[in-house]
N, C-alpha and C positions, 0 to 999 in steps of 0.2 A: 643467109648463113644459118648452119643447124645449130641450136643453142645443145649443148651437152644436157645428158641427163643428169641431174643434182642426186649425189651418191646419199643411198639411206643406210641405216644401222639394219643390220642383218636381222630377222623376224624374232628370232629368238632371243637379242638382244632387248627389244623391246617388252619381250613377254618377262623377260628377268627382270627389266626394272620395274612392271607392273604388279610383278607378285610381290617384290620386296617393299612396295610403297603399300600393298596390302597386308604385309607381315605390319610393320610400322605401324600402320590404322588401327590393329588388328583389336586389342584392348578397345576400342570404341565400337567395336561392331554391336548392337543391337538384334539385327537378324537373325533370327538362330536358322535359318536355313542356310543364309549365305556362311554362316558361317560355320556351320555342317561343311560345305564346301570346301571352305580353307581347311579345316580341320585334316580334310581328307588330303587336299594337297600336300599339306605337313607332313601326316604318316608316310604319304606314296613320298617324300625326301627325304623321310628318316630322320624327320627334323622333330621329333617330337621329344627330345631332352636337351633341345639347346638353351642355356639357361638365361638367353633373349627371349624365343618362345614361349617357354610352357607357362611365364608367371602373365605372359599377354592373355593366354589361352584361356586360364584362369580367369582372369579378370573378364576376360568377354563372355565364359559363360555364367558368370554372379550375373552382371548386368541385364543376362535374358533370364532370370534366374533360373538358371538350370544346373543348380549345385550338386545331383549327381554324376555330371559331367565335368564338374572342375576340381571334383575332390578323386577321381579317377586319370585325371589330367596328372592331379600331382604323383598319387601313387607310383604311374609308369615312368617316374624320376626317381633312382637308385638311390643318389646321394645329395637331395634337395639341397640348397645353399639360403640364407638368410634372405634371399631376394624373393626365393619362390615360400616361405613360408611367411611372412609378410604379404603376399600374393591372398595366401587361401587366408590369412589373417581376416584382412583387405574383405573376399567376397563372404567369409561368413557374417560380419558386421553389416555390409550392403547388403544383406539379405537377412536384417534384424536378429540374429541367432549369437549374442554374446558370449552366451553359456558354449560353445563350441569355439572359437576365435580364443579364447582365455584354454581349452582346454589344447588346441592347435599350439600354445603359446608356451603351455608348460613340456608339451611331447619336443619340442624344438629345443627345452632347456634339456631332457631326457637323451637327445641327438646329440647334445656336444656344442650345436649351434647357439654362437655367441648372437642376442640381438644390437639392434640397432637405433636412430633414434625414430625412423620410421615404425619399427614395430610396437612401438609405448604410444604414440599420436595415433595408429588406426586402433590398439586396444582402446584409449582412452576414447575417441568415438562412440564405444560402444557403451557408454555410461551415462545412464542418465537420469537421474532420479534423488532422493532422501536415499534410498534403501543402496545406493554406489557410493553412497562417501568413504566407506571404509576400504571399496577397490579404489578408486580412486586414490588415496592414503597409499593403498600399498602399491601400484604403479609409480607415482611418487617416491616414495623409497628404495623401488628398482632403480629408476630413475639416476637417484642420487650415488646409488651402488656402482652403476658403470658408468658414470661420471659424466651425463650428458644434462645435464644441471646447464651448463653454459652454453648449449647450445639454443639458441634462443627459439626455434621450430617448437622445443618440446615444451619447456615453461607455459611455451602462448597456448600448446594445448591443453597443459595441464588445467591454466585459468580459465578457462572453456568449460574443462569438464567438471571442474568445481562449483563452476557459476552454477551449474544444471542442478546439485545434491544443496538447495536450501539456502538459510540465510546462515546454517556453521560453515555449509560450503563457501560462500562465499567471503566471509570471512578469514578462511585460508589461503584464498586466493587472494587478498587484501596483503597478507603476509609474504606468502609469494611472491607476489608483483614488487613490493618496495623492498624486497632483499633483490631481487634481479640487478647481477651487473653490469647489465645491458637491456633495452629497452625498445621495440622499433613501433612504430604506428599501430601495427596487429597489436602490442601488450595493453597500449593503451586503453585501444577499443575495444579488446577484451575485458579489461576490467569496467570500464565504465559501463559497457551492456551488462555485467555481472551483477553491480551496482543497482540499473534500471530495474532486476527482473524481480531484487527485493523491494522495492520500493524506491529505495534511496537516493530520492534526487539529489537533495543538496548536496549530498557528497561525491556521487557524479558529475554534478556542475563544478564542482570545486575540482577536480581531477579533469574534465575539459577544459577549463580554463587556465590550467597547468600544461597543458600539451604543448612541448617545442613544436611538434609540427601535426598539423590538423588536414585529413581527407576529406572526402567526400561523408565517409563512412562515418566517420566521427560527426559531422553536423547532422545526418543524418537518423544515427542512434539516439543522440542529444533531443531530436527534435521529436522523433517518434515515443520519447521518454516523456517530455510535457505533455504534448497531445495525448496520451492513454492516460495518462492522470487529469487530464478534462483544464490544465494550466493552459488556454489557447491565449492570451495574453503577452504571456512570458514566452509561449510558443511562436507567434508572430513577430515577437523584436527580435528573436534568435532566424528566426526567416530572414526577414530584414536585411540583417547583419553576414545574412550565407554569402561565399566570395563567390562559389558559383552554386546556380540549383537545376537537379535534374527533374524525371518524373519523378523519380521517387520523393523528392522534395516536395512537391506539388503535389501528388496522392497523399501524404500524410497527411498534408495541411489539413483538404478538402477531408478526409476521414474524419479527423480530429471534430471540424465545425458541423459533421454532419452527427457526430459523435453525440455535441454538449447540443446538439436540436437547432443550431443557427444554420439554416439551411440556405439561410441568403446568402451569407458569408462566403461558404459551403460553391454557393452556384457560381458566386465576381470569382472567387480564385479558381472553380471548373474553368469557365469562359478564356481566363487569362491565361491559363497554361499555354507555355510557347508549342509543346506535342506532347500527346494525351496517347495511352497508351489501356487496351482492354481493361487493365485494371485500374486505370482513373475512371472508365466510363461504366464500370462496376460499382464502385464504391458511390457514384453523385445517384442512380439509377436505385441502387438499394437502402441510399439514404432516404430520398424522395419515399421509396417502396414502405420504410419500415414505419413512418410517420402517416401514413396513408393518404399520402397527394396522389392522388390515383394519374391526375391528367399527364402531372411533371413527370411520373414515373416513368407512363405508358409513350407520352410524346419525346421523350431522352430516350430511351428504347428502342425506337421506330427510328432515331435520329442517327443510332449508334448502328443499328442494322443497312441503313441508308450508307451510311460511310464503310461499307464492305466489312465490317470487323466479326470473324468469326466467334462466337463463342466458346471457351473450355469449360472442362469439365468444371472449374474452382469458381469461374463467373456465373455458372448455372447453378454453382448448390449453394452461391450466394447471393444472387435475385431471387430465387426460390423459399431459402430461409427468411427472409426481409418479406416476402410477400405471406407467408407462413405466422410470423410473427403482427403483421398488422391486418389479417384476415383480406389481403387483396387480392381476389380472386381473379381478376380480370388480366390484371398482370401474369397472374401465372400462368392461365390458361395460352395469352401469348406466346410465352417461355417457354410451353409445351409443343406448341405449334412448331416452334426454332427445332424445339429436340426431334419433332418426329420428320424433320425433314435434312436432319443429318446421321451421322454414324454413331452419336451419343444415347441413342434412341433403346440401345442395346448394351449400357452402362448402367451398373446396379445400384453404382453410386446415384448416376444421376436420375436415374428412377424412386430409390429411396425417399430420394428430394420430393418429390414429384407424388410420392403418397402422404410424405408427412405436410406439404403443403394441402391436399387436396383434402387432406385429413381435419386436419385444424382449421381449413375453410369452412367445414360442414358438409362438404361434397364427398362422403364415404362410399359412394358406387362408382365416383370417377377415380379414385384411392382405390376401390379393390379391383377394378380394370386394369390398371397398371402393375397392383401387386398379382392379379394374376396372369397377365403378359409378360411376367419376368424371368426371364429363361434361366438365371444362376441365383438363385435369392439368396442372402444371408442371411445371421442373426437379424442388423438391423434393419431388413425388409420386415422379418416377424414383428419385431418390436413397434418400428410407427404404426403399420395396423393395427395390431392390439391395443396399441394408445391410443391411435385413434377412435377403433369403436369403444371404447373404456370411458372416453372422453363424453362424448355424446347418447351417453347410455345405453349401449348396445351390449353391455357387460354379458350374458349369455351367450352370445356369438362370441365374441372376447374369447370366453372361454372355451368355445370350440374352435377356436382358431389357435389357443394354446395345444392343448391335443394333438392336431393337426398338425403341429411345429412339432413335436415332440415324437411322432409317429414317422418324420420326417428325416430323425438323427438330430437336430438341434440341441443344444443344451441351453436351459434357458440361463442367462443373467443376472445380474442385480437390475439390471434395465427393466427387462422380461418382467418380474416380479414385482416391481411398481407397477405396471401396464395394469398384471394381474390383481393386485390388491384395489389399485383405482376401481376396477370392471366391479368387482365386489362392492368397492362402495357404493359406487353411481347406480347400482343394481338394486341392491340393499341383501345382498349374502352373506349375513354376518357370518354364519356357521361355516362358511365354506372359506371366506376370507380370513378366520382364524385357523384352519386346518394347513391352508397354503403359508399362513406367514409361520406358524411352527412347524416344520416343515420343509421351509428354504437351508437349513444349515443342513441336514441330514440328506433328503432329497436331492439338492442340487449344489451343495457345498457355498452355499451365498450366505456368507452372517448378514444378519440385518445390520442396515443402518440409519441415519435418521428419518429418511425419505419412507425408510417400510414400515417403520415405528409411527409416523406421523400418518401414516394410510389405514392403518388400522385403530389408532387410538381415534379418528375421527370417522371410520367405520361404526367401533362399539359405539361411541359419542350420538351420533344419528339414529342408531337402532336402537336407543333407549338403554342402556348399560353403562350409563353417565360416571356410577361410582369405578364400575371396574375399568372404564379407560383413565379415571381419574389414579387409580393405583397402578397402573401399567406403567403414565406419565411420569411417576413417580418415582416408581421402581426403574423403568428402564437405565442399561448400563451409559448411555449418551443423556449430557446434559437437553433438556428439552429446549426448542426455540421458540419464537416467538408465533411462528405458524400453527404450531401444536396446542400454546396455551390458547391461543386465538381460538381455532376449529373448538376446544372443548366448551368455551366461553359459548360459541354460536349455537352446540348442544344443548347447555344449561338454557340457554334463551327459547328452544326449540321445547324443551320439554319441563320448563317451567323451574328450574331446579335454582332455588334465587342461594340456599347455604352454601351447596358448593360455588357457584358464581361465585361469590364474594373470596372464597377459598382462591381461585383461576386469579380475578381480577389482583391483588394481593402478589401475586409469582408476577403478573405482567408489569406489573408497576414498576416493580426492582429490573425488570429488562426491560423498558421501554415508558420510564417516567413521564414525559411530554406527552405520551399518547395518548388524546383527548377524545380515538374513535374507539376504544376500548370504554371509555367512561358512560361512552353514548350507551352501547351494546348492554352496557347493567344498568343502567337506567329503564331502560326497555324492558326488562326481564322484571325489572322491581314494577314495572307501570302493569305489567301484565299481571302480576299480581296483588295488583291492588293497594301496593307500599306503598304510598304518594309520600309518605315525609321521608324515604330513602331518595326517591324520586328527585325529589328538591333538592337533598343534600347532594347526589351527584351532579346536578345543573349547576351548583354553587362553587365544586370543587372543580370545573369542567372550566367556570369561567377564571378561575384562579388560575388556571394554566396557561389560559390566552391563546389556546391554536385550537381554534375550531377543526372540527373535524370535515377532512374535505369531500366533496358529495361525488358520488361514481357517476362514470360518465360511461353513454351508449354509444355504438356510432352505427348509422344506418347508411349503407352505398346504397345509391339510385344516379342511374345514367354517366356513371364513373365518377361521380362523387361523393364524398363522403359527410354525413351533418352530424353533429355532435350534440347528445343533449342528456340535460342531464337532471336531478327529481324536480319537479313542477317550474321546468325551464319555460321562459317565453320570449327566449331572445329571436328564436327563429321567425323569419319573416311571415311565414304562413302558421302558424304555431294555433289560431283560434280555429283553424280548420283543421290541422293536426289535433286537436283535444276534442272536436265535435266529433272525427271519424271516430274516434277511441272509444270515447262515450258510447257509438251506436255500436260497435265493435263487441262492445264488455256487455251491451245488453245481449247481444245474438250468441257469444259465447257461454252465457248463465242457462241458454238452454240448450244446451250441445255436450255431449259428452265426449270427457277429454280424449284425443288420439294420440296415440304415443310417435315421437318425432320420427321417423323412418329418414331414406336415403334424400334427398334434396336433389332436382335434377338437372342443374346445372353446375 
């Protein structure tokens, strides 16, 4: 028996509902080719003013950011309606541009066009800072103007965007929230993160343990609030206590305990997690990294590559700063290997990473092979290089590598300009270092600030002009810190200067009373010259304090490990054969004339 053929929907039919579940998508497109495409199919149906369409069209060319095409999208709409201006709202904020979204906002009030409570949530978006509280304030009072105060969407954005403008801001949002008539999980946890970001635990603990009803999010923020404040304690009984816990549960933890240096802690809770997720095997990987356990780092890495997990861009420029930060070079060079053997390899960002590691290892040839393999550099491309050779004395190159950048179209920074002022010191260009920092406001519009002040006062400090960094210190419009009086104290010690010393020591005291390694530093200065009964009296007052001062410590990798040692240390097992090499070492160098450090070649 012939079975009938099973009746299909006509060709066309199908293509109709394909296009229409593609108009639908349409807002999520990312493709700006595919969706060139759609575009065009739009026009060819003369569908380009339907007021379904055009606010999607908008919205999907922010997201590729191609905002000359969704602010031409709107145009060719006669008589736009609240929906499409909320649209272009929408993608100038997704395309970090406020100043334009706020002016989109007042042409809409110039239109006739009443908003809505959408249009005050994607303004409010776009705020965020000290210098917003006063938009913020007056969105707010729009707010209250069209009476969308009770709508509970906008309030919860308003405590959002208050949270963001300081600890007045937040404040207001304190105010806000307990005049609210209505209240849902989002008010909560808005304020309570608002709460976190000033500081303010206890009174975020006191407002989550008020919650009628508590999320994920809420234990979550709660928990992420103790952990950054180093509270792992009070952190784990609130673990404990979680009804359910996700990864995100378990990555803070592990954060937290890799945070306060409990790395064991840190590893029982990695292990235990019921699934771990890139950014759990991130965070135990550059815990490991930033304490310098070379093996843990390097074998959790290999461990993490073993179990298929690809790298992002966020896990590479954070293995990368962690290995940057505790000089493990071995690890990074791993990291490298990852990059150049996927499509990241050709990411500025993750290049960046990848110079200012390679930089701060000491490996400044395998840093400028990357910065000059980098096909779109940016500012901070220039910058780590420049830091980096500034760093390691290469201060002349430095500064042809400034030039360079500047011949290029760059404009240097406040960034830029510490790099530059460093290279000057580690050089010793005092004359040139003071031309650049008076200079920076006129030349490239950067006021100084304490970082360029503290670069130069221990520039002149170094280069023997003790008094006049000491009137600079002085004079400058920022109160000075403790770094500044320090570097000038290390001057006076350098060039024997015991009057003003005592002058320095005198300002540190009042910032830094307990501090016993400052006492040491004039005492040295007095021994050198020849005070022995100042000498004494600081040894006298150093013990009255009670806190020795603590001795620096070196660390040497060999064969991926790291030994720590520190002034006439002999804990180390071989340590009498460590001091014999040394010994034969300082005699072969007294007759060697010094070389200046060049590129290191691994």
């Amino acid at each position: 028996m012939q079975m009938p053929t099973p009746i299909r929907a006509p060709t066309w039919v199908s293509r109709r509902r394909h296009f229409e579940q593609k108009l639908w998508d349409l807002d999520k497109c990312r493709d700006i080719n595919q969706l060139k495409q759609m575009q065009a199919i739009v026009y060819k149906s003369n569908l380009q003013q339907d007021p379904f369409i055009a606010p999607k069209l908008i919205t999907a060319f922010s997201l590729c950011r191609q905002m000359g095409s969704a602010l031409k999208v709107f145009s060719q709409v006669p008589y736009p309606n609240v929906h499409l201006y909320n649209a272009l709202i929408r993608a100038h904020i997704h395309n970090f541009n406020s100043s334009q979204a706020f002016a989109t906002f007042v042409d809409m009030q110039c239109a006739g066009i009443f908003p809505d409570n959408f249009t005050f949530s994607f303004l409010l978006k776009g705020c965020s800072g000290k210098c917003w509280l006063s938009v913020v304030s007056m969105i707010h009072a729009h707010v209250v103007k069209w009476g969308f105060e009770d709508d509970i969407y906008v309030p919860n954005s308003l405590i959002d965007a208050y949270s963001k403008c300081g600890i007045v801001g937040v404040r207001t949002a304190g105010q806000l929230f307990r005049g609210m008539k209505e209240r849902d999980v989002v008010s909560w946890n808005s304020m309570i993160s608002a709460l976190l970001k000033v500081g303010d635990l206890s009174e975020a603990r006191k407002l989550f343990d008020e919650m009628p009803q508590r999320d994920r999010v809420s234990w979550n923020t709660m928990l992420d609030g103790y952990t950054k404040a180093g509270e792992m304690i009070v952190a784990f009984e609130l673990f404990k206590k979680m009804p359910l816990r996700d990864v995100v549960s378990w990555s803070t933890m592990v954060s937290g305990y890799c945070k306060v240096g409990d790395l064991e802690m840190a590893r029982m809770l990695f292990d235990k997690m019921p699934s771990k997720n890139l950014v759990s095997w991130t965070i135990m990987v550059s815990g490991y990294a930033e304490k310098g356990l070379v093996k843990e780092a390097i074998g959790l890495y290999m461990r993490m590559e073993e179990a298929g997990l690809k790298l992002d861009v966020a896990a590479i420029v954070s293995i990368l700063a962690a290995c940057a930060e505790s000089g493990m070079l071995s690890l990074g060079k791993r990291v490298h290997d990852s990059v150049e053997r996927s499509t990241y390899k050709f990411s500025t960002l993750v290049c960046n990473a990848l110079i200012d590691m390679y930089a701060k290892c000491g490996c400044l040839h395998k840093a400028y092979n990357v910065f000059n393999g980098l096909k779109k550099r940016d500012l901070v491309s220039w910058n780590a290089m420049i830091h980096g050779l500034a760093m390691h004395g290469r201060g002349k190159k430095a500064l042809e590598l400034f030039f360079r950048m500047k011949q290029e179209g760059f404009v240097p920074d406040k960034v830029t300009l510490v790099g530059i002022l460093c290279a000057c010191n580690h050089t010793g260009l005092v004359d040139e270092g003071i031309i650049y920092f008076y200079s920076m406001e006129k030349d490239y519009g950067v006021i100084p600030e304490i970082e360029h002040y503290g670069c130069l006062i221990d520039l002149l400090g170094r280069g023997g002009y003790i008094k006049e960094a000491f009137d600079l210190a002085r004079k400058m419009p920022l109160e000075p810190n403790i770094k500044i009086w320090g570097s000038l104290l290390g001057a006076c010690r350098m060039h024997k200067a015991v009057e003003l010393a005592d002058d320095v020591l005198n300002l540190l005291v009042k910032l830094e009373p307990a501090n016993a390694g400052k006492l040491s530093a004039l005492s040295n200065i007095y021994a050198v010259a020849g005070d022995w009964n100042n000498v004494a009296n600081i040894r006298l007052m150093m013990k009255s304090i009670g806190r020795p001062k603590q001795s620096g410590a070196s660390l040497l990798a060999l064969n991926d490990e790291y030994h720590e040692f520190t002034v006439m240390d002999k804990s180390h097992v071989k340590s009498d054969k460590i001091y014999h090499m040394i010994d034969g070492l300082s005699q072969h160098l007294k007759l060697l004339r010094p070389v200046p450090v060049g590129f290191c070649d691994e």
